[in-house]
N, C-alpha and C positions, 0 to 999 in steps of 0.2 A: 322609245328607249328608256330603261328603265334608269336613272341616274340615284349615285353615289353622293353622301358629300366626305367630305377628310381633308386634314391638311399635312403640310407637311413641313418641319424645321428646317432651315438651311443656317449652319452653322452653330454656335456652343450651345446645341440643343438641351445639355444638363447645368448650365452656369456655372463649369468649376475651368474654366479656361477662361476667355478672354473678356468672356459673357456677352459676347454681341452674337446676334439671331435675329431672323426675319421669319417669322411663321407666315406660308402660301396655305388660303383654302383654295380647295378646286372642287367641282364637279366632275365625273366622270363616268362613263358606262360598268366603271368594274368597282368592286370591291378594295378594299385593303389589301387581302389577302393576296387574291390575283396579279397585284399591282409588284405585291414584292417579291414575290415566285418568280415573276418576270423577270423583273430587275437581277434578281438574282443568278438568275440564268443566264440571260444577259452578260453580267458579268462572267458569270462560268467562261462562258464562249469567246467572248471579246478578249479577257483576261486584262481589263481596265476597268477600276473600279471609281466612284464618288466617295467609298467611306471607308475606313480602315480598319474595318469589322470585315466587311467580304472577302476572301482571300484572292488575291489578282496580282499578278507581275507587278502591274501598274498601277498607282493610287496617284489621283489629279483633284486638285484645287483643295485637298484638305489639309496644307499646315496653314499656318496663322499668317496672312498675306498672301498666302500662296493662288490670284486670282487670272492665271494666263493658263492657256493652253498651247503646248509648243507646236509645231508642223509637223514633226516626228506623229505624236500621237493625235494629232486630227489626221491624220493620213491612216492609222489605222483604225479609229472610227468611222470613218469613211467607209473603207473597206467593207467593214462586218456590218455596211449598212446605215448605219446610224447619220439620221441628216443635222445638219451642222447648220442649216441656214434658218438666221435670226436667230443663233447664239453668239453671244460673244460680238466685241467689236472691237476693230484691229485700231493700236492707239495712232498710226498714222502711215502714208502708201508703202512705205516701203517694210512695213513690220510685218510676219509674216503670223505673230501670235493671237491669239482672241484673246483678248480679254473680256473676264466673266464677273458679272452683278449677279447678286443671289437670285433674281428672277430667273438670270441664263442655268447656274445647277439647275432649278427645278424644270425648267425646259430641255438640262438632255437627260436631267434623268428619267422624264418620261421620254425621250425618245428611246433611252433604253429599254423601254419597257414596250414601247412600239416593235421594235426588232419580235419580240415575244409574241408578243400580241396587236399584230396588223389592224385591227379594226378598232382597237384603243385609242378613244375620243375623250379630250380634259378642256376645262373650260374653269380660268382663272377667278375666281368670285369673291366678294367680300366677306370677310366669315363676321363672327362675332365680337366682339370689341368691349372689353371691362367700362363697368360704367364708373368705375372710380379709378384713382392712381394718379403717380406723378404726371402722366403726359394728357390727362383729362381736366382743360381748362375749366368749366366748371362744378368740376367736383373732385376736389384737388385734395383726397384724402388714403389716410395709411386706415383700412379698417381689420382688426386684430392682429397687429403686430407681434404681441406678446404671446400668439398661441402655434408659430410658426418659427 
């Protein structure tokens, strides 16, 4: 199998909102391209979208806190397919909501992409890592500041 690598942003992917983000790399049998036709489609059909760019009835997890998914629409995730297990954990027995870590988006949005593309295979991996900056204990530097 030929693999892919990419990653992908979950959450204030341009820093002009809350500026929190989690960048996932992954490995997978597709492309980019293919991944987002998917998705896209996906969304067409579902008409529940991840991002407020795709046009869909329904837009989930993207305002600023916004990390539950109600029973209403896993019920029609469901439905059009889309498997739901090992996303999301319910905060306790008797709540019916999932609550989602930015690891769960990037798990259904590839399962949205699975709906598309059935034999679509992703495998979570460690991508590359800045060798300087604030959160890099030993080398705990700003290098040209003044050109950005």
């Amino acid at each position: 199998m030929k693999s892919f690598v990419n990653s992908i942003v979950i959450g204030d992917w341009s820093n002009d909102g809350h500026e929190r983000k989690e960048i996932f790399w992954f490995s997978a049998n597709y492309d980019r391209v293919p991944i987002i036709k998917a998705y896209k489609k996906a969304v067409e059909e579902i008409d529940v979208a991840l991002d407020t760019s795709t046009p869909a009835r329904i837009n989930i997890l993207n305002e600023t806190d916004e990390n539950q998914i109600a029973p209403g629409i896993q019920a029609i995730l469901r439905q059009a397919g889309v498997d739901l297990e090992g996303v999301g954990s319910q905060i306790s027995a008797d709540s019916y909501y999932l609550f989602c870590e930015p690891e769960d988006v990037v798990r259904l949005f590839f399962r949205f992409v699975k709906t598309q593309l059935p034999d679509f295979q992703y495998e979570l991996i460690e991508g590359p890592k800045p060798i300087n900056g604030y959160h890099q204990k030993d080398f705990n530097v700003s290098l040209g500041y003044g050109c950005c």
